[in-house]
Structures are given as C-alpha cells and as structure tokens.
C-alpha positions in Angstrom: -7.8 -55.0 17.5 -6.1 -52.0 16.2 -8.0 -48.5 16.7 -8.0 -46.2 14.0 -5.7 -42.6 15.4 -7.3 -39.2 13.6 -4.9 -37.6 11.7 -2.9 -34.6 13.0 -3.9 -31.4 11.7 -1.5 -29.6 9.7 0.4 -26.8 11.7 -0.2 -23.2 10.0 3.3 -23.0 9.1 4.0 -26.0 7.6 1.2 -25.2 5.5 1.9 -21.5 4.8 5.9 -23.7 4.0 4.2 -25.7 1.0 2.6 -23.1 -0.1 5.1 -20.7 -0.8 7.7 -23.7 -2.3 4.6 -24.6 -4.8 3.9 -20.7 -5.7 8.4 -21.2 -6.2 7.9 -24.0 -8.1 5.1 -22.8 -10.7 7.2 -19.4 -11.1 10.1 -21.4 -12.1 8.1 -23.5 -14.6 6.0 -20.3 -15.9 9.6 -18.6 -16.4 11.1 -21.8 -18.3 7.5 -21.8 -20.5 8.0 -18.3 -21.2 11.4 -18.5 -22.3 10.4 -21.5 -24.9 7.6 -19.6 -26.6 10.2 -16.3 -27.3 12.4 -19.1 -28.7 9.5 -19.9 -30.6 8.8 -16.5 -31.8 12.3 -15.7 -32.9 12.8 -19.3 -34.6 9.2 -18.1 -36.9 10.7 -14.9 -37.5 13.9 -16.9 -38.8 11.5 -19.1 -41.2 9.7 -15.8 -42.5 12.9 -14.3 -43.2 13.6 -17.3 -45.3 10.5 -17.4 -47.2 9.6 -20.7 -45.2 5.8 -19.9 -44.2 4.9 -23.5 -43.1 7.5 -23.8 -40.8 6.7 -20.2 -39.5 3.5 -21.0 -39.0 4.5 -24.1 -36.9 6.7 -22.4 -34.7 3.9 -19.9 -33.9 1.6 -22.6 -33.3 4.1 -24.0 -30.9 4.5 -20.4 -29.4 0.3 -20.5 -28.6 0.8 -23.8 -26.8 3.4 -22.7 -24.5 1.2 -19.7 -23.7 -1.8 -21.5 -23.2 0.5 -23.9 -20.6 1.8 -20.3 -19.3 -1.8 -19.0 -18.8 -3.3 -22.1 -16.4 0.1 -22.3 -14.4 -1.1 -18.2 -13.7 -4.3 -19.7 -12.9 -3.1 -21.9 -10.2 -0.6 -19.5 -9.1 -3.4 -17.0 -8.3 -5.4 -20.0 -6.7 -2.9 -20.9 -4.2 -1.4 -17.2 -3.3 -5.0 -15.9 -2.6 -5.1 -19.3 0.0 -1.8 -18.2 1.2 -3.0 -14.9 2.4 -6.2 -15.7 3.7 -4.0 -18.1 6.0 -1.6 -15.7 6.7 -4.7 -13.5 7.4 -5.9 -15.8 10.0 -2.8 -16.7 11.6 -2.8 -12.8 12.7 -6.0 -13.0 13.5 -5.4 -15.9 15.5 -2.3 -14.2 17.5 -4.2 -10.7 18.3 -6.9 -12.7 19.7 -4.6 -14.4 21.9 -2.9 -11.9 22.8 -6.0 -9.5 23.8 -7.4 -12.7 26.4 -3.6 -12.4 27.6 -3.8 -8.5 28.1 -6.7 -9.1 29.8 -6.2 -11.4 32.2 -3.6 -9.3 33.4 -6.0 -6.2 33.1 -8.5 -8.0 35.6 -4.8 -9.3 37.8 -4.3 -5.6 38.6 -7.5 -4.0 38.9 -8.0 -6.2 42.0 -5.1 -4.3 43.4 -7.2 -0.7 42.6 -9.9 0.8 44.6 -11.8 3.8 42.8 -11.8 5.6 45.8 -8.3 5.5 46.0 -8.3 6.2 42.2 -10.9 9.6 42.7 -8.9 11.0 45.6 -5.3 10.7 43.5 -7.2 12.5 40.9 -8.7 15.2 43.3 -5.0 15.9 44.8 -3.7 16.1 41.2 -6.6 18.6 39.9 -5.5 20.8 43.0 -1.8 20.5 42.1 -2.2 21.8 38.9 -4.1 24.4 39.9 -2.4 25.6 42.2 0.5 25.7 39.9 -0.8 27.6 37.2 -2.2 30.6 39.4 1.7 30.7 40.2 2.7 30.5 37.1 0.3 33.5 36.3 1.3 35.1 38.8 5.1 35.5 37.9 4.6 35.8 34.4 2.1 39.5 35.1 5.3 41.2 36.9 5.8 44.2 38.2 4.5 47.6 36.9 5.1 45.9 33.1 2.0 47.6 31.9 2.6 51.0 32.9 6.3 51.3 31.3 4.8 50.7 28.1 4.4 54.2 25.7 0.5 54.3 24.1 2.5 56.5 21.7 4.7 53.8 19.8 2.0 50.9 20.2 -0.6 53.2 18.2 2.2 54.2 15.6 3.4 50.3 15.3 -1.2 49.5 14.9 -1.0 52.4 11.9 2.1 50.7 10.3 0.2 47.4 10.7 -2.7 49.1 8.7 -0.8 49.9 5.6 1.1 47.0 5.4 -2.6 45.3 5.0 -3.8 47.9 2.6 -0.2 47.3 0.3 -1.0 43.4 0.3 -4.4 44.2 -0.8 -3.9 46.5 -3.7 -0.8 44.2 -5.1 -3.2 41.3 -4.7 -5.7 42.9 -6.8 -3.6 44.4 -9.7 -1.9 40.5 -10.2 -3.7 39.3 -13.2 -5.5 35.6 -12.9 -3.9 32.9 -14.8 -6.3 30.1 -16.2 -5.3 26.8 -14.9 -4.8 24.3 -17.4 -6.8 20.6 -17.4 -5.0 17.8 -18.1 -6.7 15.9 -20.2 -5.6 11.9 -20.5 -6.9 9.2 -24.1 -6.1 5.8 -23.9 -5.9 3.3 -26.5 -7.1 -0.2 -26.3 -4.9 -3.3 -27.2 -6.1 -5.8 -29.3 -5.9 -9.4 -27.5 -6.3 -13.1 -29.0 -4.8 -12.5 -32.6 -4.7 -16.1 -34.2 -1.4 -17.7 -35.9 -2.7 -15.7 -38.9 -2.5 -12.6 -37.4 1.0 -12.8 -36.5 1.9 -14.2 -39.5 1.1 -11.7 -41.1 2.7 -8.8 -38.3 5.8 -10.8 -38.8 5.7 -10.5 -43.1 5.2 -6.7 -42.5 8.0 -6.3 -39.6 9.7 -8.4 -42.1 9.7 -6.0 -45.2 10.1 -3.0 -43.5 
C-alpha cells in the first residue's frame, strides 16, 4: 500500500527565480511584438507612398494585432511583478520578524546578568561625576579679575556702533522696492487614444503629401 507524500512547498526563492525569468521572458516577447508592428507601420507608409491603399490598410490592420498581443503580454507582466513584490515584501517581513525574536532572546540572556539596583547606583555615581565636573569647568573658565580689566568706555561705544549698523539695515531695507513674484502657470493637452485603421490611414495620406 503506497501512502500518498504532500507536496513540498515551494521555497521563496525559487519562486521569486520563476518569476523574475517569466517577467524576462514576456519583456523579450513584448520587445520582438513591438518591433513587428513598427515594421508594420513603415511597410503601410511604403503602400501609401505607392498609391496602394488596400495593402496599406492591411499592414495597419496587422500593426493593431501585434498591439493588441503587446497590450495583454503588459497585462500579465503587471500581474506577475505586483506577485513578485508582495513576495519579496513578505520575505522581509519574514526576516525582521526573525530577527527581532533573535534580538530578544538575547535581550532577556543579558538582562538576567543586570540588577536595577546595580543599574540606579551606576547612574547616581555618574550624575555626581558630571556634576562635579562641570562646577570645575565653571570654575576655570570665570578666571581671575577678567571682569574688572574690561573698559565700560569701549563696550558702550562698540553697543552705539551696534545701534546704527541696525538703523542702516533698516532704512536700506525699506527704500528696496518690492518685486511681484511671477506664477507659473502650466496647460496641458490631451492625446487622442484608440484611432481605428481609418484614422491612420488617413494621418499617413496627409504625412504623405506634405
């Protein structure tokens, strides 16, 4: 009696693999259908040139299959790149979650080896450290009889040159005349989409004559 095995699930990479090589593969063939309907285009222009409209019209009729064949590989693309990244997506998600239960495991390893008392009084000698550094430091940095060498005289005429040099920026500042700022302004055009064999028939007998 043979007992049915359960299929292996597919590993992420291997799928994230065939999905990038089909994404390749419909590039390649979108490229090749692309190229055939400009061969198309320029074989109708050829006919129109030659006052052949049936076999321009032919060509172009050609040229609207290819791009219809063009339009539904874009659809699948689309399709499978949006899969793509919402597996890629996961996969990260995947990682950081693994990786956070990892981190902390070892959190909750080393915080056996910490005590908060022994935590509180570390940051009680540290507070008093820095303390006592910056009185110090303050205390250096006052010197010796710096205050009384200074001249009251110079500092007062230094705060008067200080004034004018304000009252100059504000006068120039007021006799600068305003410029108006100009807006930008932006108009867009709309493109015309679907034009039928017709149509481009008849843009190819203008381009033609011109």
């Amino acid at each position: 009696m043979k007992f049915l095995s359960k299929k292996k699930e597919p590993k992420t990479k291997e799928s994230l693999s065939k999905l990038r090589n089909s994404v390749a593969m419909m590039e390649k063939r979108e490229a090749f259908l692309q190229k055939k309907a400009d061969g198309e285009l320029a074989l109708a222009k050829q006919k129109l040139a030659a006052k052949n409209k049936t076999a321009a019209m032919a060509h172009l009729k050609r040229k609207k299959n290819y791009e219809a064949q063009i339009e539904k590989i874009q659809g699948s693309r689309l399709t499978l790149e949006t899969q793509m990244m919402t597996l890629e997506s996961a996969n990260v998600t995947v990682d950081a979650m693994a990786a956070m239960k990892h981190g902390q495991k070892s959190m909750k390893k080393l915080s056996k080896n910490m005590k908060i008392e022994d935590v509180e009084a570390t940051l009680d000698n540290i507070r008093d450290q820095v303390e006592d550094h910056e009185e110090i430091t303050l205390a250096m940095s006052e010197g010796i009889g710096q205050n009384e060498m200074l001249d009251e005289g110079e500092l007062e005429d230094e705060l008067a040159e200080l004034e004018m040099e304000g009252l100059d920026s504000q006068l120039d500042s007021l006799s600068m005349p305003a410029t108006p700022s100009a807006t930008p302004t932006s108009s867009g055009k709309a493109k015309a989409k679907g034009k039928s064999e017709a149509d481009e028939l008849r843009e190819l007998e203008a381009a033609m004559a011109l």
